[in-house]
N, C-alpha and C positions, 0 to 999 in steps of 0.2 A: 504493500500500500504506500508507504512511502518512498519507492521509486516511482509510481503513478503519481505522487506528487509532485516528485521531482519533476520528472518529464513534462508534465502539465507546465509548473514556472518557468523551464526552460520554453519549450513552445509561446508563451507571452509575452516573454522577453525578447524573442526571437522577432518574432509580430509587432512589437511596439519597438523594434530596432529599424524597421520601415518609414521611412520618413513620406507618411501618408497626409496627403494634404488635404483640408477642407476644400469642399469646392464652390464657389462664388463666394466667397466670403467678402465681407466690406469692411475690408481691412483700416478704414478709418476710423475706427472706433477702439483702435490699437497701440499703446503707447508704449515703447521698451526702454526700461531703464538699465543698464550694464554696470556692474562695481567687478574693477579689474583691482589683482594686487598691485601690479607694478604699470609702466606706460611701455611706448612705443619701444622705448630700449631694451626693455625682454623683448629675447625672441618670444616666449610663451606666451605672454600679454597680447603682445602685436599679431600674433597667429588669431588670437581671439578677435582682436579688434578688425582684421583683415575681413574676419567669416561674418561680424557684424555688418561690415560695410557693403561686404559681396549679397548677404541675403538681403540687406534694405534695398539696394540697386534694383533686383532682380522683381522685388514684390511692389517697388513703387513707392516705397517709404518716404515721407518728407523728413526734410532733416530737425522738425517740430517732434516727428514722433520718436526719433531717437536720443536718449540722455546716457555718454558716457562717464562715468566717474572712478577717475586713475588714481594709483597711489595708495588702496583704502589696504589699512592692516588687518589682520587678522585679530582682527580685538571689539570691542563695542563700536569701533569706530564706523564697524562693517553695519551692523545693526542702525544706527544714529542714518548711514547713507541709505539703508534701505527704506528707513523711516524719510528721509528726506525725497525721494525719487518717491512714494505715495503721494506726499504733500504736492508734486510738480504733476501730478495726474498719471502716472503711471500706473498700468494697470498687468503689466509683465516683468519681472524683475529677475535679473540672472546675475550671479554670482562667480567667480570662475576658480577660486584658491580655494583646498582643502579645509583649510581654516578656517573658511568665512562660512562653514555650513551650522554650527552652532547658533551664529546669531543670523541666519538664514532662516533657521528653525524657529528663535524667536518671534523675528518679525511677522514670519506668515501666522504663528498665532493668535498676532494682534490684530491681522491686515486679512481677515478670511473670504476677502471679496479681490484679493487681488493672490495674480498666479507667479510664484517664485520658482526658477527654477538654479539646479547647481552642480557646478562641474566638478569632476570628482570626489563626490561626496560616498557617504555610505547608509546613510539612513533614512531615506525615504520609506523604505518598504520597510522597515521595522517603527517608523512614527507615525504612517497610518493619518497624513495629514491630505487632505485631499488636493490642495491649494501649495503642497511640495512636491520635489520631484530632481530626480536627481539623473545625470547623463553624463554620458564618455563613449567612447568609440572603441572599436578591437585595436587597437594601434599595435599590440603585437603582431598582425598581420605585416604591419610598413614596419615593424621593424623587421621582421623575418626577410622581407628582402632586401631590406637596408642591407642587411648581413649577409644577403648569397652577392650584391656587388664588392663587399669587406671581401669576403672568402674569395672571389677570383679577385681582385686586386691582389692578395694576398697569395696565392698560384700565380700570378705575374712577375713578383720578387722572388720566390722561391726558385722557377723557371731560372731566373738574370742571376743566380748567386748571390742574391743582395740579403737575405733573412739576416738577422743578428743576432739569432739562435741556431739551436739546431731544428725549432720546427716555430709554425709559423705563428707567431703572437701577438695580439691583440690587445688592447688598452683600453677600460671604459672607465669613465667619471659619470659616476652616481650621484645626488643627491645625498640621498638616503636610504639606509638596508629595509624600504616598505615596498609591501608585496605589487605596488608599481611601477618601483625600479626595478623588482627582480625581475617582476614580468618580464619589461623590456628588454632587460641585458640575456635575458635566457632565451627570450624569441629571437634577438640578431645572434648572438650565438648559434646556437639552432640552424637559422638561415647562412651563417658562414660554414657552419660543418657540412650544408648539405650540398655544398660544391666544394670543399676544402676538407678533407676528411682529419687529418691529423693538426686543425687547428688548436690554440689555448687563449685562453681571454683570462687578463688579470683586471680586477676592478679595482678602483679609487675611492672613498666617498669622501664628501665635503662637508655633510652636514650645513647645507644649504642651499635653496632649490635655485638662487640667483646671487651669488659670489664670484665677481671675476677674478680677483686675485686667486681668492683657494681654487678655483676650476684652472685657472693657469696655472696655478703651484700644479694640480691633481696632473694635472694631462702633462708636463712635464716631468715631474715624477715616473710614469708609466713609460714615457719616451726612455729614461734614463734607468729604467729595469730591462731594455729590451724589447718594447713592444714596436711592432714593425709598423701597425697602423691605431688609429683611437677614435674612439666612436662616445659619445653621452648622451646621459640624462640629466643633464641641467642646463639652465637657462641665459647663461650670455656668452659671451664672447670669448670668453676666457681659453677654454679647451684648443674649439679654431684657432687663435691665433698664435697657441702654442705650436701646435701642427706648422701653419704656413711658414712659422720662425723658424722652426726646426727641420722642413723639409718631409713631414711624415705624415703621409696621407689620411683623411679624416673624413669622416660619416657624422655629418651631425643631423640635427632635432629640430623639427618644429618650420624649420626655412634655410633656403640656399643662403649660404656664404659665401658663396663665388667669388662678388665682389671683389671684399676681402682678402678673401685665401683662393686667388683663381689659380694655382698652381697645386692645390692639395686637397680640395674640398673636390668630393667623389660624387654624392646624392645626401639627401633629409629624405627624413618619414614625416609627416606631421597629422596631426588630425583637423581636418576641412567640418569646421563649426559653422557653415555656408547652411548646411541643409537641415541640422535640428534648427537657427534659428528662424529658418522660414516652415519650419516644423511646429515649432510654440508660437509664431504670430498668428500662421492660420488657423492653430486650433483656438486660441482665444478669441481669433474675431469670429469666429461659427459658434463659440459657445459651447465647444465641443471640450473633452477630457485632455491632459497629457499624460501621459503614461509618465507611472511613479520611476521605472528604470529604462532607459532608453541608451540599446546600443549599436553606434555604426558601426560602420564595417567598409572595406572594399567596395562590395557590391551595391550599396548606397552610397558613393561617392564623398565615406567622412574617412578615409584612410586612403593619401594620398603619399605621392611621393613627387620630388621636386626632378628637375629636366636630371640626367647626368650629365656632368661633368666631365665630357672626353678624353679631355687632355689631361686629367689626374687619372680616370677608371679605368682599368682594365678591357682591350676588345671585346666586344659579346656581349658584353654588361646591360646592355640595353633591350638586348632578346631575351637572357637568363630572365630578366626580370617580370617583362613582357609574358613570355610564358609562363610563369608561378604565378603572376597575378590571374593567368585567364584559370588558372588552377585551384587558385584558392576559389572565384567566383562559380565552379563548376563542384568543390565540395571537395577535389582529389587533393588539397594539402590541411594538413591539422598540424598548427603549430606545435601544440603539444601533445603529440601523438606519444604515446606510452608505450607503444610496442616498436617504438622506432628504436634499430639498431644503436641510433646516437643519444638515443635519449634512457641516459645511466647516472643513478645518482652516487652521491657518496659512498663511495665503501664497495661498488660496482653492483647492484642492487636493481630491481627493474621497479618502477612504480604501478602497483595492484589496486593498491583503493587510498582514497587521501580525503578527510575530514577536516574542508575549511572553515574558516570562522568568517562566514561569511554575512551573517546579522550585527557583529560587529557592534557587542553592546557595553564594549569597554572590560570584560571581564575576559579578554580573548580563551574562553575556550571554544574551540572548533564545533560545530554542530550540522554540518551539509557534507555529505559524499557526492564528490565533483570528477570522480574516475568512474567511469563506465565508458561501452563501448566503442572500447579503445584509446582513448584521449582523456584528456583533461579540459573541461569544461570550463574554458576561462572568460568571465564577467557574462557570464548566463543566467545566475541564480543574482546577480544584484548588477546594476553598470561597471562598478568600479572594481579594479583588479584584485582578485585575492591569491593569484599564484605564488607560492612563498618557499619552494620547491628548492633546492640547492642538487647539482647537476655536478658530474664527475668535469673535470678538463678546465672549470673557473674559478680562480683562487681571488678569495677575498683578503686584502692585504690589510683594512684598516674595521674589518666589523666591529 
């Protein structure tokens, strides 16, 4: 019985991962209000603010019905701005920091005639609030291919004599050891072993989701253990332009850095916020529901990846990738496939059943079996990532 549970929540998550539009709706009656952590100088911020601008273009928005507000911390201050964007007639409110889902939670308790929604959160489906809602995308999908152009870049130096080991090593800068960094770094992993068999990935963390210095310090550190090329999960500038400085090729997040690093920057994953937010405007102006968990994907056009970068990646790179995407969208690749020869955890071990904590009520014990037929169900049972999984061949240097 409770795998007919399961399966059921999985299937409506799956369903409310479809970015279904109202139809005629009179989107004038529409007001969105945005509270970003940081501005235009995160990449992370600006990837939001990008998708805001893309879906108002697209549905006709005037720039009356949109209010952004940059800079807001993760503190009452978040609560105080969503309180404020009410006061301006705002009738849609989105959030985009981890942090800001607490007084997210607030506000829509006060505000139950207005619709909040929040990016990377975790508790919608356990607060049971109708007027919350919470969303994120599969982005382990872009990172998996992030990581199969890592993996032949990385067959490109191996090929020329150039490794700086005896086998071919990788560098990531993490944030933080939560089950969204791991995700990610396990899915390009993942994607680099599965054109690069005898790769290794060492990770960094910072212990900050937007530090350039520590992400600089991090990604050169990683350069200076060995690592042939380096990829992250955080948010400025720091990593890239250790890479371009140092000559060592780089996969970043969120948006090309070409510009920048036009010599060393390969591809970005990022997640395309274009289609939930003309996803939550249509459904507010029809009067219609948003789904409490909402997750893109490839095949809904919220998991993208930026042009390659020729002149750093590897020949083929552009078809490798091409083909796994039309792969993932046909069902024949599973990130976290369990039965995949490369997928071994510690101690050399195959993964059978895994009990995540995926209600997530501050007391982290685990309560959802996320392993069945064959894979690992990653952000099916809530949006946000709970793969927390540690995998043979990636050495954590600073957990």
């Amino acid at each position: 019985m409770k795998k007919f549970a399961a399966l059921l929540m999985v299937l409506a998550l799956c369903m409310a991962s479809l970015p279904v539009m109202a139809e005629s709706a009179d989107l004038s009656n529409v007001k969105l209000g945005v509270i970003l952590l940081h501005d235009e100088d995160s990449t992370y911020d600006l990837n939001f603010i990008n998708g805001v601008l893309e879906a108002a273009e697209t549905l006709g928005l005037s720039e009356e019905q949109v209010i952004m507000m940059r800079n807001i911390p993760e503190s009452d201050a978040c609560y105080e701005a969503a309180l404020e964007l009410v006061d301006e007639g705002c009738n849609l409110i989105f959030a985009n920091s981890f942090g800001h889902e607490s007084f997210m939670i607030k506000a829509a308790k006060e505000c139950p005639e207005v619709e909040f929604c929040h990016a990377t959160g975790t508790k919608a489906h356990t607060e049971g609030l109708s007027n919350f809602h919470n969303a994120f995308a599969a982005i382990y999908e872009g990172r998996y291919l992030a990581g199969i152009a890592a993996g032949m870049k990385l067959n490109e130096i191996k090929a020329a004599g150039n490794l700086k080991g005896e086998v071919p090593m990788m560098g990531y800068v993490g944030a933080f050891p939560y089950a969204e960094v791991i995700s990610g770094y396990t899915s390009f992993y993942l994607g680099a072993k599965s054109v690069c068999p005898d790769v290794q990935m060492k990770v960094q963390f910072t212990g900050s989701w937007y530090d350039y210095n520590a992400e600089n310090a991090a990604a050169t550190a990683l350069i200076g253990v060995g690592c042939d090329l380096i990829s992250q999960h955080a948010d400025s500038m720091g990593a890239p332009t250790a890479c371009e400085d140092a000559g060592i090729p780089n996969v970043s997040y969120n948006g090309s850095t070409v510009e920048n690093c036009p010599n060393t920057f390969i591809v970005s994953s990022r997640i395309n916020w274009a289609p939930y937010f003309e996803y939550i405007v249509n459904q507010v102006a029809a009067g219609e529901a948003i789904a409490a968990d909402w997750t893109g994907t490839i095949a809904t056009g919220s998991v993208v990846l930026t042009d390659v970068n020729e002149k750093a990646a590897a020949a083929g790179t552009i078809e490798a990738i091409e083909a796994a995407k039309a792969a993932f969208i046909n069902g024949e690749i599973k990130v976290f496939d369990t039965a995949a020869d490369n997928f071994i955890l510690v101690g050399g071990a195959k993964l059978e059943s895994y009990i995540a904590d995926v209600d997530d009520m501050g007391d982290y014990i685990p309560e959802t079996e996320v392993v069945f037929e064959g894979f690992f169900h990653e952000s099916e049972f809530r949006s946000a990532p709970y793969f927390d999984v540690k995998l043979d061949g990636i050495e954590l240097l600073n957990n």
